[in-house]
Structure formats: structure tokens, C-alpha cells
N, C-alpha and C positions, 0 to 999 in steps of 0.2 A: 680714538674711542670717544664715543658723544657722553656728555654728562648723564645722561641718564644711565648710560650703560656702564660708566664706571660708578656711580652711586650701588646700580643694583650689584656689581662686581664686590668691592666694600662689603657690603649686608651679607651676601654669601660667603665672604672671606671669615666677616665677624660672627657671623649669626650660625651661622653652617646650615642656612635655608633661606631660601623663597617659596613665594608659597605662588598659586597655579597666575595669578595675573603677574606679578614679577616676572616669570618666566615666560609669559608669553611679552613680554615687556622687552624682556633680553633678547627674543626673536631669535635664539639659537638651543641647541641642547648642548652645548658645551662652549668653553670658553679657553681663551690660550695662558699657555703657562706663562707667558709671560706679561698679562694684562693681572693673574692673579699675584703672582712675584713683584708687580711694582706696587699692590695694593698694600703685603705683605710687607717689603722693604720700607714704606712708608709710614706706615705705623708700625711698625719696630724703633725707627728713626727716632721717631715722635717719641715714643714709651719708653724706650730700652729694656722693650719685652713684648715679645709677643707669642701667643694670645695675652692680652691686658689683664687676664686673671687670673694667667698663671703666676706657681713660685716653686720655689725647692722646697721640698716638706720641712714642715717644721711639728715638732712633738703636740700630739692633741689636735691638731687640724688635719680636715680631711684632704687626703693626697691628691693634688692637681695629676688627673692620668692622662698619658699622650706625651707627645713631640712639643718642647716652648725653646723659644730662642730667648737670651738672657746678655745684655753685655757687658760683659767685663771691664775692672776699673783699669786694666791696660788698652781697653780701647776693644782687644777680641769678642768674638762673636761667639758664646757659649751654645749650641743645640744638646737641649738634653732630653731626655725619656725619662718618665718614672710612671709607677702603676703601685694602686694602693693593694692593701690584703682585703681578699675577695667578702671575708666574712667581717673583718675588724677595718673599714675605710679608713681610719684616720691612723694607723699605721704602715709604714710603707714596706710594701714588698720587696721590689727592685728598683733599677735605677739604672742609668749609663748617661754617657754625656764624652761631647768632643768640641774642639778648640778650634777657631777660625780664624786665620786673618781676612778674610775679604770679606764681607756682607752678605755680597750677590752668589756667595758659595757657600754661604749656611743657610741665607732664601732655598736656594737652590733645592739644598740637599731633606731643608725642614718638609718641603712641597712632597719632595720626592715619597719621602716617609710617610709624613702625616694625610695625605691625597692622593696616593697612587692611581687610586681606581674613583678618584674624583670627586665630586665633596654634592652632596645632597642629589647622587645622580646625574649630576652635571659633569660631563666628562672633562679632562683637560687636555687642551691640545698640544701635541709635542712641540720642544721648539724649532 
């Protein structure tokens, strides 16, 4: 992967867009799961969360909604779900969450959920 292509990989990981020269930049419409899993594994690494904005709700703050990986002070690899109340944001609706020991299998499983059908149209390619 040349620098530029994992820079723009990054930005669409982080940003969940590029916009029309980026992508013509990337010289593809889709990108491999596993160029996006190391961008992901890498800034989890770094953070020990990702997305970097996400958190688990806490009372009065509005609910981070979607897929965040979190890790744990045993060292696991927390994926969790939550979504706030459609009419009340900063109350949480639901919630679920599972346990990991290997990294590259809550990557895995985060991508699975959170980008199925691929992330700002950019599809992903199997591995």
C-alpha cells in the first residue's frame, strides 16, 4: 500500500468520507478488508478505543450510537453497541457488548458490523 493510499484509507476509516478527488486519488471504488483492519487495529492500539470518540454512556451526555471497540484493564478487547432514545439523545435506549481475546477478532468482527455494506460507498473487499 503506497503512502498516499493508506493516508486516504485513515481518513475514510476516521472521517467516514472522502470527498470526489480523494477518491479519484484512491484510483479504486473499494478497498480490502484488510488494508481497512490494519488502519483500525492501529488506532485502537494507539487509543485503546476506537472510534476516538466513542464511550459508554454516561448520564446527561448524549449516547455515542454504533459499533466502538474499548479495552479492557485485563488486556480484552471490549466490542460494544449502544444507540441513544430517538426522541431524548442523551438517554440510552439499548446497549449489548462482547468479550475478546484476540484484537484482530474484535477488528474483525467491529468491520463486520459496523461496514457491512461498506463505509461512504466505498465497498470492502473480502478477505
Amino acid at each position: 500500500m503506497t503512502a498516499t493510499r493508506g493516508t486516504l484509507i485513515e481518513k475514510l476509516v476516521v472521517s467516514l468520507h472522502l470527498n470526489v478527488l480523494e477518491r479519484q486519488m484512491l484510483g479504486s471504488n473499494c478497498v480490502s478488508f484488510e488494508e481497512v483492519a490494519a488502519v483500525v487495529k492501529r488506532l485502537f492500539e494507539r487509543d485503546g478505543v476506537f472510534p476516538t470518540t466513542a464511550q459508554h454512556w454516561q448520564p446527561g451526555k448524549v449516547v455515542f450510537e454504533g459499533h466502538f471497540l474499548v479495552r479492557c484493564p485485563d488486556g480484552k478487547v471490549q466490542l460494544a453497541w449502544q444507540r441513544g432514545d430517538p426522541v431524548r439523545p442523551t438517554e440510552l435506549a439499548d446497549k449489548s457488548s462482547s468479550e475478546y481475546d484476540d484484537v484482530d477478532k474484535a477488528v474483525s468482527r467491529f468491520i463486520q458490523c459496523e461496514w457491512s455494506r461498506g463505509i461512504d460507498g466505498i465497498a470492502l473487499t473480502p478477505r
